[in-house]
C-alpha positions in Angstrom: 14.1 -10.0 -4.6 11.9 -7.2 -3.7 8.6 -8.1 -2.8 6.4 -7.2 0.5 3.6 -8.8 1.2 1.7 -6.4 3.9 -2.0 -6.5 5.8 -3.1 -2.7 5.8 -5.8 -0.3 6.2 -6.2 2.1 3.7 -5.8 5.6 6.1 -6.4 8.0 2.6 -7.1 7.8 -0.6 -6.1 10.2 -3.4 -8.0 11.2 -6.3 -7.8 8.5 -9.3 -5.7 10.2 -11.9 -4.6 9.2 -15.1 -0.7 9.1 -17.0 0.0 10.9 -19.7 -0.3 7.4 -21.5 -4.1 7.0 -19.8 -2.9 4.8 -17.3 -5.0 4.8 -14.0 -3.0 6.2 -11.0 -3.9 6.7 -7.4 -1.6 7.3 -4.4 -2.7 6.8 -1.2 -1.5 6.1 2.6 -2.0 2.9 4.3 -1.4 2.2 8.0 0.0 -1.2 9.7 -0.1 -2.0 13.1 0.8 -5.7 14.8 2.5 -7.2 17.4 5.6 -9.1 16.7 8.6 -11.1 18.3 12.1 -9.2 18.1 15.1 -10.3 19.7 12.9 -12.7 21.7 10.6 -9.8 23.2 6.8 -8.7 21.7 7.0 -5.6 20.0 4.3 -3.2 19.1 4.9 -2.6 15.8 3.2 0.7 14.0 4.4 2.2 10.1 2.4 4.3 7.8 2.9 3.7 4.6 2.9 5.7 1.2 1.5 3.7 -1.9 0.8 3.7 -5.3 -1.6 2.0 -7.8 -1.7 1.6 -11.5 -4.2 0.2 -13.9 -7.0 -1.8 -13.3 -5.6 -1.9 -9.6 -5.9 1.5 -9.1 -9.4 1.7 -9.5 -10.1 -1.6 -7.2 -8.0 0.2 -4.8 -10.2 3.7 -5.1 -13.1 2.0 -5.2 -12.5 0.7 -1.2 -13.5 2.4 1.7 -10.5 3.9 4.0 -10.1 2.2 7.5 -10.9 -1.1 5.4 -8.0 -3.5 6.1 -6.4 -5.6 3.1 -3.8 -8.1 2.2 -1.5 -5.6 -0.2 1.1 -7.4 -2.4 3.6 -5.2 -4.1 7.5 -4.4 -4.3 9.6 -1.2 -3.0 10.8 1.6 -5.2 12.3 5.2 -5.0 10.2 7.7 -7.5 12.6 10.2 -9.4 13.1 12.7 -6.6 14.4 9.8 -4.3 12.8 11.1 -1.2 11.4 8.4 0.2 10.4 4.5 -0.3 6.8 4.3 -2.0 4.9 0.9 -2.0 3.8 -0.1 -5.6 0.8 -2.1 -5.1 0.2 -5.2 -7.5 -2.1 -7.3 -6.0 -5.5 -5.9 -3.3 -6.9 -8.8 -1.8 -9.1 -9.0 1.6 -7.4 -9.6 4.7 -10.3 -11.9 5.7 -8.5 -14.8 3.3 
């Protein structure tokens, strides 16, 4: 299964775009940052994140402010020039629920 589930601030926020097929699109960067238990130790745990959002989520998503944390909900993918990982988001909720 690939799905992440990931509590983020938004660090920048493209311009909203649109497809060929007029299909909202905007890429942006979002930053984690939390503590968590490895190997029985705390870790400090940092990762900045690129991220992508289509549709009517795309222009919730551009409509935030950045350093505004969410709840992000998504899955994993590698676009056609297979760089890198991207995040496509699905689902922008605040972190405050």
């Amino acid at each position: 299964m690939n799905h992440l589930v990931l509590t983020a601030c938004i660090a920048e926020l493209g311009s909203l775009r649109y497809t060929p097929a007029g299909l909202p699109a905007l890429e942006l960067k979002l930053e984690h940052e939390s503590e968590l238990q490895e190997a029985g130790q705390a870790r400090q745990v940092k990762a900045v994140i690129k991220a992508v959002a289509f549709g009517a989520v795309a222009e919730s998503v551009g409509k935030q402010a950045p350093g505004t944390s969410f709840r992000f909900t998504g899955f994993l993918a590698t676009p056609r020039n297979g760089k890198y990982v991207v995040f496509h988001i699905q689902e922008i909720k605040s972190s405050q629920s």
